[in-house]
C-alpha positions in Angstrom: 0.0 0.0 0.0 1.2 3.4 -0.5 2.6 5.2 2.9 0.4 8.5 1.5 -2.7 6.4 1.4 -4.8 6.4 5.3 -7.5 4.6 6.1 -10.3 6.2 7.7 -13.2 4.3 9.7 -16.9 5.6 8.3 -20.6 5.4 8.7 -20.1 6.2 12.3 -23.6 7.3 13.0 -25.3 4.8 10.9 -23.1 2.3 12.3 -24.2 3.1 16.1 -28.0 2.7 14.7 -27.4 -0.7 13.6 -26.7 -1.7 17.6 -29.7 -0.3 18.9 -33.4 0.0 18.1 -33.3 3.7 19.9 -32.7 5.6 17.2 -32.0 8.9 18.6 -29.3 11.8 17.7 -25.5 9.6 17.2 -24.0 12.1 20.2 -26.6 11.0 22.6 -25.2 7.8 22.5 -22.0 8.8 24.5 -23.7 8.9 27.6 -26.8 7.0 27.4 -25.0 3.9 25.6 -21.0 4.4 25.9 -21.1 1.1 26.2 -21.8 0.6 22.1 -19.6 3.7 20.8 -16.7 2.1 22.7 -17.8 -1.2 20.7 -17.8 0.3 17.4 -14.6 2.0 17.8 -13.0 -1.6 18.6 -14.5 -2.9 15.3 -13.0 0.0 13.2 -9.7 -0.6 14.8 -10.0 -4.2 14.6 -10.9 -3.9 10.7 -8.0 -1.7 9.5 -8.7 1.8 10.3 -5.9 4.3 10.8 -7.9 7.0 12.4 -11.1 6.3 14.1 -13.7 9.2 14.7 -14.8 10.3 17.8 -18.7 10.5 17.9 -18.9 13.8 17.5 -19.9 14.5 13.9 -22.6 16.7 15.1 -22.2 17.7 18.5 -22.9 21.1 18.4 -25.0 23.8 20.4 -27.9 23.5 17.5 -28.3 20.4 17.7 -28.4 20.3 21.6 -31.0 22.7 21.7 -33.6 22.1 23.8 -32.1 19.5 25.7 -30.1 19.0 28.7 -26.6 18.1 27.5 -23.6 20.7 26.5 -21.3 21.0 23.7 -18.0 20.2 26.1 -20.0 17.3 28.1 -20.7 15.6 25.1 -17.7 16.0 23.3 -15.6 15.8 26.3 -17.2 12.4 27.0 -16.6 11.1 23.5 -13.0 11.7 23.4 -12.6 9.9 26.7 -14.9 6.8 25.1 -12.4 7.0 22.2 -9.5 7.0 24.0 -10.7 4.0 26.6 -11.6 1.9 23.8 -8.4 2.1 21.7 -5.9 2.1 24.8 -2.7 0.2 23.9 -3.3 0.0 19.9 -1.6 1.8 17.3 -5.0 4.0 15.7 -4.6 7.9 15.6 -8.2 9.3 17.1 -9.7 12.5 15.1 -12.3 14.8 16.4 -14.9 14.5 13.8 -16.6 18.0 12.9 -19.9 17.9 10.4 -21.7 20.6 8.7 -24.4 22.6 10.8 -27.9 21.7 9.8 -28.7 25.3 8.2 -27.2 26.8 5.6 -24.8 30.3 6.0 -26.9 33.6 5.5 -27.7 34.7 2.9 -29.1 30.7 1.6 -30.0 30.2 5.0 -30.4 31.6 8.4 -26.4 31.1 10.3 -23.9 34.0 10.4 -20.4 33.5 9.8 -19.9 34.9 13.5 -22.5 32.4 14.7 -21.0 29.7 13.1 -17.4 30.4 14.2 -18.1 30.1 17.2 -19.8 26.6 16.9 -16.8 25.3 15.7 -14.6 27.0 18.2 -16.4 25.4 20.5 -16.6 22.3 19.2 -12.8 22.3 18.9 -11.8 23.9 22.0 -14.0 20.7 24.0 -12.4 17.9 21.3 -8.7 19.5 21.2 -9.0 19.5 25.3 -9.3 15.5 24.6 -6.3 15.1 23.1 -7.1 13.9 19.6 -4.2 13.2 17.2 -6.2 15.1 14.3 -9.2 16.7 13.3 -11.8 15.5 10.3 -14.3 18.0 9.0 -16.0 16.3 6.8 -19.7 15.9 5.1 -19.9 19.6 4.1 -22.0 20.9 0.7 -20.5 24.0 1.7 -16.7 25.2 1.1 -17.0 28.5 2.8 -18.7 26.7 6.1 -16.2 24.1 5.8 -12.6 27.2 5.6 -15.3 28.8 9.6 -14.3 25.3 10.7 -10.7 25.3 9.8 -10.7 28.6 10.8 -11.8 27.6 14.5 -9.8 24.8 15.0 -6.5 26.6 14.0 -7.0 29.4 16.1 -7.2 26.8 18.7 -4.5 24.5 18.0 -2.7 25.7 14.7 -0.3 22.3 14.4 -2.8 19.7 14.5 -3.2 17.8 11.8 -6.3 18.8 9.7 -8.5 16.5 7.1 -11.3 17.9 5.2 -13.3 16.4 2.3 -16.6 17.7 0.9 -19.6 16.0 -0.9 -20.2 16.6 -4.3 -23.6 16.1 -6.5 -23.4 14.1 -9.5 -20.6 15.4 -12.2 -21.7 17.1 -15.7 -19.8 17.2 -18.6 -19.7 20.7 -18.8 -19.5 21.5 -15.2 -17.6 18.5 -14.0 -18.2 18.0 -10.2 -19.6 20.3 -7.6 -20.6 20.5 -4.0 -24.4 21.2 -3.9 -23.3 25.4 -3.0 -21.9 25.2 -6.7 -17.9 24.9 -5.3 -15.7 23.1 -7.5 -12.6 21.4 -6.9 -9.9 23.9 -7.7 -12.5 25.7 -5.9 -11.7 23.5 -2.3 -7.7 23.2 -2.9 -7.3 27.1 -3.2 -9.7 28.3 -0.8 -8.7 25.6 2.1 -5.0 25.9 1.0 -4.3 28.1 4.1 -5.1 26.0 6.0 -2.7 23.4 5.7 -5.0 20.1 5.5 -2.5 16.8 5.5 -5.5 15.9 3.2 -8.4 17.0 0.7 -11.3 14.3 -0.2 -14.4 13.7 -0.7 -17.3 11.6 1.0 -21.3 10.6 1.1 -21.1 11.9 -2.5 -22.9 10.2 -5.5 -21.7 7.0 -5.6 -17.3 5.2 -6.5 -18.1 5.6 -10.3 -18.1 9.7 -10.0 -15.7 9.7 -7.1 
């Protein structure tokens, strides 16, 4: 295998459905059933993966509204569940940071402001965990996706950084795009300064158009 080639571990959150019939927010999971997030971990390392995620694709303060759990008790718990489970095997652990579920002003209702400091957030409570990178991943959007980066090198500008974006089916004239219209040479330039170890892609339309 080629040393630039990393295997990730994926389908976290569907993965945790599959052990339980309470279907309920992934994050949740990390206190109300540690017991399977430490599981799933073990089967990712077990299978091959490099880096394994820490739940906490979408453990942010808009998607805790309403109920009684915070962004640092969540994602503070997570990275301790990470680290348990993989204690004494050779797997990097990333912070895993998704896309918020609206869209930035003016598509949608977030603020850049707002949304920098979701991310901040999130990254000051995962970076506090000692991860050994961070994966933002699952965005449509490159400009949501260079807040993120922006937030988690303001908190720790040396960690390693992977992002990857999902595109909508390629056109001929077009060829691929996130669904906010960004290209490729789109992503490399505009996350450039950031200094990702790694551009991809994922949850896009299927291998063939990857």
């Amino acid at each position: 295998m080629n040393s630039d080639i990393i295997l990730i571990d994926g389908g976290v959150g569907t993965s945790l459905w599959e052990k339980t019939d309470d279907k309920v927010a992934v994050w949740r999971y990390n206190i109300e059933k540690p017991e399977i997030v430490m599981e799933l971990h073990k089967e990712m390392a077990d299978a091959g993966a490099k880096y394994v995620l820490a739940n906490t694709f979408g453990a942010n303060r808009l998607a805790m509204k309403g109920t009684d759990y915070t962004v640092p008790q969540i994602i503070s718990r997570a990275m301790e569940l990470a680290h348990n489970a993989l204690d004494g095997r050779d797997v990097n652990i990333s912070l895993a940071m998704g896309p918020l579920t609206g869209l930035l002003k003016p598509f949608g209702p977030i603020d850049k402001e707002e949304a920098y400091d979701i991310y901040h957030e999130m990254a000051e409570a995962g970076i506090a965990g000692r991860p050994d990178a961070v994966y933002i991943q699952t965005f449509l959007d490159l400009e949501m996706a260079k807040i993120a980066a922006k937030a988690v090198r303001d908190v720790k500008p040396d960690i390693p950084l992977m992002i990857s974006l999902t595109f909508t089916k390629s056109s001929p004239k077009k060829g691929p795009r996130t669904m906010m219209g960004n290209s490729v040479p789109d992503i490399i330039e505009g996350l450039r300064p950031f200094d990702p170890i790694g551009i991809g892609l994922n949850c896009s339309s299927g291998p063939e158009d990857a």
